[in-house]
VMD Tcl script that draws the C-alpha trace (Angstrom):
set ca {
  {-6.28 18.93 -19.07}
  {-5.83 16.99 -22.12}
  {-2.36 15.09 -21.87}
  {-0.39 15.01 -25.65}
  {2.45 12.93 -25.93}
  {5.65 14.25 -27.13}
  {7.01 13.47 -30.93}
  {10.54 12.78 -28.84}
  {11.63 12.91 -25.94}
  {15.29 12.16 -25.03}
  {16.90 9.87 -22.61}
  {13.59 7.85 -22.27}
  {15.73 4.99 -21.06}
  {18.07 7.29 -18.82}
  {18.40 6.09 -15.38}
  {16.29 7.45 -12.87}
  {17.82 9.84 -10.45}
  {17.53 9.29 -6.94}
  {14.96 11.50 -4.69}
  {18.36 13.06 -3.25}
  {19.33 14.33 -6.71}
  {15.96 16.23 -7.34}
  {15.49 17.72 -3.62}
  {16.44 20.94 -4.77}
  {14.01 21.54 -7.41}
  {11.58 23.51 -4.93}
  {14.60 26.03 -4.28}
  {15.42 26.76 -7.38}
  {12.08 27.80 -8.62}
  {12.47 30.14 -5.59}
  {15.47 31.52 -7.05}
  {14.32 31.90 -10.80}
  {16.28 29.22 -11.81}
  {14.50 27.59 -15.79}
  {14.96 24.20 -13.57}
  {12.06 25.01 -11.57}
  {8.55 26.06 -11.47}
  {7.73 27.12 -15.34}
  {9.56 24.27 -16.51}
  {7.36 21.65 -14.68}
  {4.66 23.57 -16.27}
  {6.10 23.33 -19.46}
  {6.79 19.66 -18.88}
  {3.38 19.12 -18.36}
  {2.18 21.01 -21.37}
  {4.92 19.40 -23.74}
  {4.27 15.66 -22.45}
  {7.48 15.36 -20.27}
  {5.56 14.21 -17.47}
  {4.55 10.36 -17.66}
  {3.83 7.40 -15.75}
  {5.90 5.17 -15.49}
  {5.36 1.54 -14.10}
  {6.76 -0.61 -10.93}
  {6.04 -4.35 -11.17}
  {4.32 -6.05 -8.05}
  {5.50 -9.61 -7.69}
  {3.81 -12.57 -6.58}
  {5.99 -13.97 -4.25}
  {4.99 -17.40 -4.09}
  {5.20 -17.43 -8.24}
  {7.53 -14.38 -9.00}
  {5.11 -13.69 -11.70}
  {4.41 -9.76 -12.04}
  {0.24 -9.51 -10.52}
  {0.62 -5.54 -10.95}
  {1.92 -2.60 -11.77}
  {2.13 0.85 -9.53}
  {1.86 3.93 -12.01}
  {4.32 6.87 -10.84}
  {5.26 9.66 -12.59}
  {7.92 10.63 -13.94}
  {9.40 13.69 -14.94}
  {11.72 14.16 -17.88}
  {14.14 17.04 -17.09}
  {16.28 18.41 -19.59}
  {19.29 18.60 -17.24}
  {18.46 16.27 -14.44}
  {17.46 13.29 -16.49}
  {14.11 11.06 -15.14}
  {13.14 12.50 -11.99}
  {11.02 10.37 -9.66}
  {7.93 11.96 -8.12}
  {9.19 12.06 -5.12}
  {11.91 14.84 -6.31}
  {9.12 16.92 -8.03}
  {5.75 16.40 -5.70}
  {6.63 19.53 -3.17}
  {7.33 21.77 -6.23}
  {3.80 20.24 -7.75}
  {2.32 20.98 -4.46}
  {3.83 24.46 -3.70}
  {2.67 25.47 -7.52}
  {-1.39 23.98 -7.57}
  {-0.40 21.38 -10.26}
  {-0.36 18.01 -8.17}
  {-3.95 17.54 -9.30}
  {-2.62 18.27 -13.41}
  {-0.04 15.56 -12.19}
  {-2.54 12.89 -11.03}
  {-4.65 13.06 -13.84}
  {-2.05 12.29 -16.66}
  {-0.59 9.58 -14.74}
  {-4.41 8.47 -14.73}
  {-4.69 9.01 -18.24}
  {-1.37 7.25 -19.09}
  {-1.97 4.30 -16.87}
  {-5.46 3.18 -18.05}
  {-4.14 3.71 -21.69}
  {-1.12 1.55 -20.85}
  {-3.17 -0.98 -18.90}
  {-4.64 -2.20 -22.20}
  {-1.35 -4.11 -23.19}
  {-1.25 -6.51 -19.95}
  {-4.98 -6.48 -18.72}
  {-5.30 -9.68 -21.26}
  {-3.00 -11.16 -18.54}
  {-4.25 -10.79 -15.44}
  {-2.07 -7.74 -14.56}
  {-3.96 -4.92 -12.49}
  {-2.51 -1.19 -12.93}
  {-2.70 0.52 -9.53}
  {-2.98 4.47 -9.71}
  {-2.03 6.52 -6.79}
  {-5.00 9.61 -7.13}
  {-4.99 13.34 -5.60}
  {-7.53 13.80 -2.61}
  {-8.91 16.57 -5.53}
  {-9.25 13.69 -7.29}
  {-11.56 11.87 -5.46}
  {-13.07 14.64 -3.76}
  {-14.47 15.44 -7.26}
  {-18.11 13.94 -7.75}
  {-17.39 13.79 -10.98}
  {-13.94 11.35 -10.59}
  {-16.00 8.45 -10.90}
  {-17.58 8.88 -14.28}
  {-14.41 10.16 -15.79}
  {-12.76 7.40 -14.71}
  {-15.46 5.00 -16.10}
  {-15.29 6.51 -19.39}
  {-11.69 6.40 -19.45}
  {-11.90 3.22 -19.83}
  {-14.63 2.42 -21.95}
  {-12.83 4.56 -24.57}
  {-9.87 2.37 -24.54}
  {-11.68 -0.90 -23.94}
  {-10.20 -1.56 -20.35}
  {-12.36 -4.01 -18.29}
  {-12.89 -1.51 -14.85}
  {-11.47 -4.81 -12.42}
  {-8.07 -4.28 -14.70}
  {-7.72 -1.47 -12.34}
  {-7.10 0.17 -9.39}
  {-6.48 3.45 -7.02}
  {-4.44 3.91 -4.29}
  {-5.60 6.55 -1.32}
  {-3.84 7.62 1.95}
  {-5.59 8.53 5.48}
  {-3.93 12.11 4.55}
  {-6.29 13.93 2.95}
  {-8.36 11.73 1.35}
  {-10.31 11.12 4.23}
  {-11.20 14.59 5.39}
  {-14.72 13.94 4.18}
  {-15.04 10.28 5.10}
  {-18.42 9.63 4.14}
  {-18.15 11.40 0.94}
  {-15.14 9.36 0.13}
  {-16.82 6.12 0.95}
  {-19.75 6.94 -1.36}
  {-17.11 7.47 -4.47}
  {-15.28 4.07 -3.52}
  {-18.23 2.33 -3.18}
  {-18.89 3.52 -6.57}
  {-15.76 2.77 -8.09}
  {-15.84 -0.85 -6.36}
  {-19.29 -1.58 -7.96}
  {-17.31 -1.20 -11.35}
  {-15.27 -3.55 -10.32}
  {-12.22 -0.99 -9.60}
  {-9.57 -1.89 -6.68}
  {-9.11 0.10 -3.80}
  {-6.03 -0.09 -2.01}
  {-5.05 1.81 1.03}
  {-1.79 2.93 0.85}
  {1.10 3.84 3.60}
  {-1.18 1.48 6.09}
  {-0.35 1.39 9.82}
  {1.66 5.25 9.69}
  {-2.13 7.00 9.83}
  {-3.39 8.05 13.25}
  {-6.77 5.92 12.92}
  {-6.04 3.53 10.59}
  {-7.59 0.66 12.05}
  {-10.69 2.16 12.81}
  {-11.45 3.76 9.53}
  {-10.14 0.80 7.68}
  {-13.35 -1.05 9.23}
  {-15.45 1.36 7.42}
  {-13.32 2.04 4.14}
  {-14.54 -0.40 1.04}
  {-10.84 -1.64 0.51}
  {-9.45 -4.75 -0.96}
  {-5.64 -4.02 -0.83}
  {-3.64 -2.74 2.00}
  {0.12 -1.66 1.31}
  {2.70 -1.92 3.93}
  {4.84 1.09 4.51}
  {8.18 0.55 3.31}
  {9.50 2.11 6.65}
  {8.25 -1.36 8.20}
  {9.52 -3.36 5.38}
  {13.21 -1.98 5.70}
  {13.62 -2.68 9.30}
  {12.10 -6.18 9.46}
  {14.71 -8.78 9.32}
  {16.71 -6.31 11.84}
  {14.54 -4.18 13.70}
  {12.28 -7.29 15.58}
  {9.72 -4.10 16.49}
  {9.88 -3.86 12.83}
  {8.90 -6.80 12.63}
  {6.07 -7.56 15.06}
  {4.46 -4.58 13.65}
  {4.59 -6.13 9.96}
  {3.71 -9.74 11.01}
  {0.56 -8.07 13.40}
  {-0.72 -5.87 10.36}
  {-0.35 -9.03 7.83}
  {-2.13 -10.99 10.19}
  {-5.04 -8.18 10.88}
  {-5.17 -7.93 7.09}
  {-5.90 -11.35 6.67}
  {-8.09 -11.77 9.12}
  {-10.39 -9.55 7.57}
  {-10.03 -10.57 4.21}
  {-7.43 -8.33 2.54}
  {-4.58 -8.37 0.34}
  {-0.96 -7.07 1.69}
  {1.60 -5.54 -0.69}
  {4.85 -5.03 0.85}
  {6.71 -1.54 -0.26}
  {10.20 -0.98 -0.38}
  {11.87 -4.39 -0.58}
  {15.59 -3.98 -1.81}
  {17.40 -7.47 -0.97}
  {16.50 -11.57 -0.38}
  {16.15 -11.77 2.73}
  {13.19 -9.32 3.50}
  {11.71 -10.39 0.45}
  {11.88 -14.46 2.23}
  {11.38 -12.57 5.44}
  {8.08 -11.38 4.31}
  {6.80 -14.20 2.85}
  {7.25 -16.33 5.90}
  {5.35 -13.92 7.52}
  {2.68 -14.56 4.83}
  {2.70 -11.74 2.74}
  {2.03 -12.63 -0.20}
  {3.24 -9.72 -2.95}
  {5.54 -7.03 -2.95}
  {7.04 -4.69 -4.86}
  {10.57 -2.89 -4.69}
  {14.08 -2.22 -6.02}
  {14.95 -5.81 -5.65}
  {13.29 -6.56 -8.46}
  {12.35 -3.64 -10.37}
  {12.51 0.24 -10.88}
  {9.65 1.76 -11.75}
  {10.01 1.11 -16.05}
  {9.26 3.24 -19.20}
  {5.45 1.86 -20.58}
  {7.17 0.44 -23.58}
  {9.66 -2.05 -21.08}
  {6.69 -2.86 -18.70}
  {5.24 -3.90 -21.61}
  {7.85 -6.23 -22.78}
  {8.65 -7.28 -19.44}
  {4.99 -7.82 -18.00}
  {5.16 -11.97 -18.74}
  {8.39 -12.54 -17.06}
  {8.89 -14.15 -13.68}
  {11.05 -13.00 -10.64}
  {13.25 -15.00 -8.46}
  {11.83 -14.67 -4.79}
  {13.75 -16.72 -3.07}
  {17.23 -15.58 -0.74}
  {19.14 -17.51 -3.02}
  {21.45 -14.00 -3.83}
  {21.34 -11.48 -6.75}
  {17.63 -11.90 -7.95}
  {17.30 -11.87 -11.86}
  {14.32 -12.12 -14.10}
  {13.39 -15.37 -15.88}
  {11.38 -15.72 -19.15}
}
mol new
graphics top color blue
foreach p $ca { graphics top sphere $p radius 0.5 }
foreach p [lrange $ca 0 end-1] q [lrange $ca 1 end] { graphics top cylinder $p $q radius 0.2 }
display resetview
């Protein structure tokens, strides 16, 4: 489906509203309610359904490495509403895969602007994504028509459901890794057999479930089960990226432990294209000094 940005569309710079505020969406399409099903479709016809973009900070440099891609719905009478409030409803209607692809579309257009500096655009993709033969191809010409060098980006899988068929989703990574693409596994250590299909999976990047990274500087199970998977990942050779971080002292926590990015609240929503952009060369505090604030 061909994804046509809107002319206008209000409160672009709204604040996002919390997964709490959007948990109803589901039941009202249930009940009839305009909130619900047909006006997701609509949004997705009309443009109101975007990607938006979540730096991913060095955090030996502060310097923004990456950015996550997550859509975003525009709501007429909820304001931005984060995937998490919409993905159910996407699910329970057949349009998660409609979902995935403009966030796709919208990311390698977007990646254009900070590619020149180094900054990889992650994209989170449906298991009927990948499962697609044809994914790979699409992909590539995605970004040939927009001049983006393949290594300026990157997908994000889970253990649930993109591995169903295992070999043929190792054949389509491969694929995408001879282009130079990244593959990052994402929600690592909550799968049942993570660590022995991670042995087989061609990944560079594995991203540490935020419901470790909330718990580690109190929770010390928390926090052997961080330092053991940060260790395991760099044992073999992989990247960590730290989910979820909201305050200083995980964020110092973590990078004792050497992890060496992360992403999170602390530092940064999840940002309309046009701030990402103008934000994309700044560097973050990472220290536990207190409040962290950007620097030019």
């Amino acid at each position: 489906m061909t994804h046509h940005a809107p002319a206008s569309i209000p409160n672009r710079t709204a604040p996002v509203a919390s997964p709490a505020s959007g948990s109803s969406v589901l039941a009202t399409a249930h009940t009839g309610d305009a909130t619900g099903a047909d006006s997701l479709a609509r949004a997705i016809v009309s443009g109101r359904v975007e990607a938006w973009f979540q730096p991913e900070v060095d955090l030996t440099t502060g310097r923004t490495v990456a950015y996550e891609a997550l859509a975003r719905w525009h709501h007429p009478r909820r304001g931005v509403l984060p995937a998490g409030a919409f993905i159910d409803l996407a699910a329970h209607e057949g349009t998660v895969g409609t979902v995935s692809e403009i966030v796709t579309a919208d990311a390698v257009r977007a990646a254009v602007a900070w590619a020149p500096a180094g900054i990889r655009t992650w994209v989170n993709v449906s298991p009927g994504q990948l499962g697609d033969d044809r994914f790979v191809d699409r992909l590539h010409t995605r970004c040939r028509a927009v001049g983006l060098p393949p290594h300026a980006l990157g997908i994000e899988i889970t253990e649930r459901g993109h591995l169903d068929d295992l070999d043929g989703t190792i054949r389509r990574l491969g694929a995408l890794r001879d282009l130079g693409v990244g593959i990052a596994l994402d929600d690592f250590g909550t799968g049942h057999s993570s660590l022995v299909r991670l042995r087989r999976l061609p990944v560079d990047v594995i991203k540490l479930d935020r419901r470790f990274v909330a718990g580690v500087t109190v929770d010390p199970a928390d926090r052997a089960v961080a330092e053991t998977l940060i260790t395991l990942a760099d044992r073999l050779g992989l990247d960590v990226v730290a989910e979820g971080v909201e305050d200083a002292a995980t964020a110092h926590l973590l990078r004792r432990l050497g992890c060496r990015r992360a992403q999170g609240w602390l530092w940064s929503p999840a940002l309309a294209p046009l701030e990402a952009r103008r934000v994309a060369g700044r560097r973050w505090r990472t220290g536990a000094e207190g409040p962290l604030r950007s620097e030019i």
